[in-house]
Every structure is written in C-alpha cells, then in structure tokens.
C-alpha positions in Angstrom: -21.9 4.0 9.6 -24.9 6.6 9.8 -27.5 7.3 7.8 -25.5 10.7 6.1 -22.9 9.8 3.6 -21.6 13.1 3.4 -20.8 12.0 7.5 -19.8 9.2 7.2 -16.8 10.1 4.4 -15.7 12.8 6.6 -15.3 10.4 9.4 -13.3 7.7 6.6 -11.5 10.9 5.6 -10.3 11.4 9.3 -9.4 7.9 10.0 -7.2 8.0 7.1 -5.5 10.8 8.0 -5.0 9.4 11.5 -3.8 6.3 10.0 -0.8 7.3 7.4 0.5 9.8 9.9 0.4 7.3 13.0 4.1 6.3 14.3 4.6 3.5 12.1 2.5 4.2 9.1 3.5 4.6 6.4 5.0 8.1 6.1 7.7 6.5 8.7 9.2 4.5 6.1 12.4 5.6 5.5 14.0 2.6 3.3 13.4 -0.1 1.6 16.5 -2.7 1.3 16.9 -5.5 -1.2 19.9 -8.1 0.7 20.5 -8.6 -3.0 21.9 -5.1 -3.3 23.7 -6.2 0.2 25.5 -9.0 -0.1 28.1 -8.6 2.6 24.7 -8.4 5.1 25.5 -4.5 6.1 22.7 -2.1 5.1 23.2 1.1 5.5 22.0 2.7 8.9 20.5 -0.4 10.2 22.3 -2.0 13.0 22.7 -5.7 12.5 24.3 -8.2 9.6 21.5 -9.7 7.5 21.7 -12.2 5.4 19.5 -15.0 3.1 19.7 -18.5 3.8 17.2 -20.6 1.9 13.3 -19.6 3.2 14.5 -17.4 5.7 16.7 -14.4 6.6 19.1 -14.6 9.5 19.8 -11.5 11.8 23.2 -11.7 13.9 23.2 -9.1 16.6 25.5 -8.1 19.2 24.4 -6.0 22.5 26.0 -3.2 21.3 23.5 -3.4 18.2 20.5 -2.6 20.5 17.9 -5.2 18.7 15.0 -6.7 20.0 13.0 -9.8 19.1 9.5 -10.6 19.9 10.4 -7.8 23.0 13.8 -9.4 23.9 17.5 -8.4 23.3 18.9 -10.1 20.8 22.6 -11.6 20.9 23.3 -14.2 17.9 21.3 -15.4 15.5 17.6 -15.6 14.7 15.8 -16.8 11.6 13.1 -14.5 10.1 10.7 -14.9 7.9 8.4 -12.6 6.1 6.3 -9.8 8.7 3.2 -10.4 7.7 1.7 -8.5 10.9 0.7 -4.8 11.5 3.9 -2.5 11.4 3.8 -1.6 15.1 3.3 -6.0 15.8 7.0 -6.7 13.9 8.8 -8.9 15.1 12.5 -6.6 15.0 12.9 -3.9 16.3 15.6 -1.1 17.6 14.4 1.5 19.9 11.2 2.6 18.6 12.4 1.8 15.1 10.4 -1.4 13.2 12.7 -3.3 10.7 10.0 -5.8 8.6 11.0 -8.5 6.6 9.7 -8.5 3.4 9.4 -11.0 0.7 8.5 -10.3 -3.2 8.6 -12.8 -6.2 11.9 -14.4 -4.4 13.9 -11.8 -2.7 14.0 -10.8 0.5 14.0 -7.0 2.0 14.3 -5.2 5.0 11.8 -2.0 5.7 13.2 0.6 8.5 10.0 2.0 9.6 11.2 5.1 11.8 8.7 7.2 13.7 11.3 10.2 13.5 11.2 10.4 9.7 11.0 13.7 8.1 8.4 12.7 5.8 5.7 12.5 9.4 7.0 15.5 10.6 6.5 17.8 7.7 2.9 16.3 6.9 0.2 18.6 6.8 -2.8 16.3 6.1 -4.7 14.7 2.8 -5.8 16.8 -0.6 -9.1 15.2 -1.0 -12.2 16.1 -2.8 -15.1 16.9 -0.4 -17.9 14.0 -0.9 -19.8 14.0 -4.1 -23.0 11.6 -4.4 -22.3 11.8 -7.9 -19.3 9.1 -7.8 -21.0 6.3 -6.1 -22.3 4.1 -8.3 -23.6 0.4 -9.1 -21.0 -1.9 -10.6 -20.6 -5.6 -11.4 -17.9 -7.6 -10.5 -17.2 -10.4 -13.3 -14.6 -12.8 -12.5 -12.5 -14.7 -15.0 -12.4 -17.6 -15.7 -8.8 -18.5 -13.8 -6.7 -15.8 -12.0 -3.7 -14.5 -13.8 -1.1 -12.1 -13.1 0.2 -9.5 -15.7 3.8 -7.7 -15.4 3.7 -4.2 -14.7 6.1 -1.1 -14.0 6.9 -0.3 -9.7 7.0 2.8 -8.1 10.9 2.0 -7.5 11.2 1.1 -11.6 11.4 -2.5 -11.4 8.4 -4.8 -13.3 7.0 -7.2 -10.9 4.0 -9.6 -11.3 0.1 -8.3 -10.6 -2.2 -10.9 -9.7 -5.8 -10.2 -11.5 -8.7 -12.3 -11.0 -11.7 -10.1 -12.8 -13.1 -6.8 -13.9 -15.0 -4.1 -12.1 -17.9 -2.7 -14.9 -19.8 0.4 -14.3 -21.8 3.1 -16.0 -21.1 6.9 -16.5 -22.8 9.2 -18.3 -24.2 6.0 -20.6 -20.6 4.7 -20.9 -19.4 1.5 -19.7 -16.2 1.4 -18.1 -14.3 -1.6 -16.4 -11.4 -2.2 -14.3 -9.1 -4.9 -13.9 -9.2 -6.0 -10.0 -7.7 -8.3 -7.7 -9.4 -10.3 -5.0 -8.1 -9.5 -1.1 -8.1 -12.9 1.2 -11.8 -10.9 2.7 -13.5 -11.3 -0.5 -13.0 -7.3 -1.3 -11.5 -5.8 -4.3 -8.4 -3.7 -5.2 -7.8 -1.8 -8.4 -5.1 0.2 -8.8 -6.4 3.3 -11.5 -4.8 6.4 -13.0 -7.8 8.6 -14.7 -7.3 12.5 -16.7 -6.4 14.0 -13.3 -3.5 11.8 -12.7 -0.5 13.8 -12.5 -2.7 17.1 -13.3 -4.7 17.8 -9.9 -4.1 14.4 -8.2 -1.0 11.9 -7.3 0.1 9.7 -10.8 -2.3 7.0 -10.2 -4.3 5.9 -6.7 -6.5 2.6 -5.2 -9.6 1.5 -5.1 -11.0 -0.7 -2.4 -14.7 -1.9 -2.9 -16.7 -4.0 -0.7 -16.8 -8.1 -1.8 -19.5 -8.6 -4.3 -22.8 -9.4 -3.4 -23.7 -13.6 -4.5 -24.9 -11.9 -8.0 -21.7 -9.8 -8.8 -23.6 -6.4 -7.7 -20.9 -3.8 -5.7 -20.6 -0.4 -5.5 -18.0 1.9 -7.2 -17.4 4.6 -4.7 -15.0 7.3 -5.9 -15.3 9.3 -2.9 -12.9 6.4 -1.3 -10.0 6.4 -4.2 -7.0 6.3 -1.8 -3.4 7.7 -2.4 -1.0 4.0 -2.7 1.2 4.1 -0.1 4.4 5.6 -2.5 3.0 9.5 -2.5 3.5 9.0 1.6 7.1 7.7 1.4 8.9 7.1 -1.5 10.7 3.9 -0.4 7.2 1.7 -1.2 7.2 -0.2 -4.4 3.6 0.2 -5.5 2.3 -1.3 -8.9 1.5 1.5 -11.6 -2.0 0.6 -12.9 -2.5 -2.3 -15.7 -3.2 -2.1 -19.5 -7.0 -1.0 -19.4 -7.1 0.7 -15.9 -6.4 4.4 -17.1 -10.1 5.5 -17.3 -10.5 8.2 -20.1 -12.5 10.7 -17.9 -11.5 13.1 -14.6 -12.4 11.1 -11.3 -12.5 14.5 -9.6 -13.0 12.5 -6.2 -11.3 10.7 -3.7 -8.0 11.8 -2.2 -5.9 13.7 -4.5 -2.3 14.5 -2.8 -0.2 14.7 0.3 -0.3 17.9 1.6 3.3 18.8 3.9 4.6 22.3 5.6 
C-alpha cells in the first residue's frame, strides 16, 4: 500500500488482471462435470473413469491415460477428495491440464482447468471504472444473531444454498443501504450485488470483498474493488446470483464492469 489510492487501485487493477489470465485461472476453465450426469464414470474429453464411492471419488487410470497424482503416473486407483488448494497445487493432473475435485451440497464434480482454452487466448483485459474517491465509504457490519443460508438461482440454473451471517449498512447521498454478506474463514466479507448498471454497462451482478470488521463493526465499502464473479471469465463456474435485498436501487458506476476479448 502507498499513501495514493488512486495508485494503489491501479496496482489492484493490474494484479487482477494478471491473476484471471494466469495459466490456470480462471479463464482456463473449460468444464464443469457433475459424476451425476456421468454415471458410467466417462466424461467427455477427460481421460480417466471417475466415479463416487461414499466421501470420496475414485480415479482409475491406465498409462495410456497420461494422469499424474501428487507429480506421479498414475496406474489404478486413487481416492480423491475435494481440491481445496490453489488450481496450479491440484492434486490431478494431465499434461499441463488441472482436473479439481469439487464438492457442493452432496455431489461431486470434476473442473478441467486447461491453460490452452480459448477463452485465455482471446482475452484482452478488464472493463473497469478508473478510481473514484467517491465510492469508498464507512459501513457497519451487523451480524445476526445465527448464520443462515437462503436458496438462490446459479450461474449454471440450478438453486443451491448461500450461507449469510449479517448485513453490510452504509450511507449514500443520506440513504441507507445494506447488504446481506457472508463471513470468509479470515474474518472478511463477501457480498455478492447486482446495482442499475447490471446488465446495462457492467456484467449481471459482481462481488464485493471488504476487509473484516474492526472490534466495533466499523469497515469500509469500497466500490472501486467490485470484482467480476468468476462466471463472466468462463462460463463453466456456478456462481450465486445475488440474494433478496442485494440489488441496490442506484448505479455503482465503479469497480470492474466486463471482460474485454479480441
């Protein structure tokens, strides 16, 4: 951090950008597989039979399959569970392909994260608005009472569970608005938003990632940092579609707005 926001975003802006195009982020994803939808173990274009058995997932390889495991060749069988490590730290993998396991509300997935995907190769870079001062500002955190988690529409069209343990409140222009948030395992915060833009001038709906409170519920509500979910990069991510109450009534012209491609 320096002492010049306008800086300091640029440099956030950068890192991003460096991020989501890296060779296993997350425009590399090119599937997302539910074994459910498999049930003979063969998914299409992904060397290996996989299969659920219990708490885990069992991959049978042969050599000719070409699959690694924790850096060796695998022949047999090996029980997975969920990848819960950075993409490029999976434990599978075939050539420089990553295939993550991946576990939601009971059923098991496979991601092929392929650094050869169209998607990388046609990206340009990230529509964002250039910093404004004027979006930063104080908020209170107000946790309730007991967690709870709602059921809301997926990028893919499915309804899953969204954990929810308070409200982000702020002021605009003498309004008060709030946000329904989660709490990340570092004390941080997570909203997912759509505002008058979305759809019009900016991707359908987009994150935001405050600091953790301060002891007294004090945070700041930076705009500048709304970030694109991870479905406008590829569109095999299953990202919640904001809550009841999170579609703010105004135009957050800040943050990052699209995915710009050639």
């Amino acid at each position: 951090m320096t002492s010049d926001p306008q800086q300091d975003w640029q440099r956030w802006h950068e890192r991003r950008t460096a991020q989501v195009s890296a060779p296993h982020g997350p425009l590399s994803l090119t599937g997302t597989y539910w074994l459910a939808d498999h049930p003979d173990g063969h998914i299409p274009g992904v060397p290996g039979v996989w299969r659920e058995e219990g708490d885990a997932v069992v991959l049978t390889a042969t050599t000719e399959d070409g699959i690694t495991v924790d850096g060796k060749p695998l022949t047999g069988d090996v029980r997975l569970g969920a990848d819960h490590t950075p993409i490029p730290e999976s434990r599978v993998a075939t050539g420089d392909r990553r295939l993550v396991v991946l576990r939601r509300e009971g059923l098991w997935a496979v991601r092929d994260f392929d650094p050869e995907a169209p998607t990388r190769h046609v990206f340009t870079g990230i529509e964002a608005t250039p910093y404004d001062p004027r979006w930063v500002l104080p908020g209170t955190f107000r946790p309730y009472e007991e967690p709870h988690s709602v059921r809301v529409e997926n990028a893919d069209g499915r309804e899953r569970g969204l954990g929810l343990s308070g409200e982000l409140a702020f002021m605009l222009e003498g309004a008060e608005h709030t946000l329904q948030v989660a709490v990340e395992a570092d004390g941080s915060l997570w909203a997912v938003f759509a505002d008058a833009t979305s759809g019009h001038g900016s991707y359908r709906f987009r994150f935001l990632r405050p600091a953790a409170p301060a002891a007294d519920g004090s945070v700041t509500v930076d705009f500048n940092r709304a970030l694109l979910p991870p479905c406008a990069f590829a569109a095999h991510f299953i990202c919640p579609l904001p809550p009841p109450g999170n579609t703010l009534p105004f135009a957050v012209a800040a943050g990052e707005r699209n995915v710009l491609a050639g």
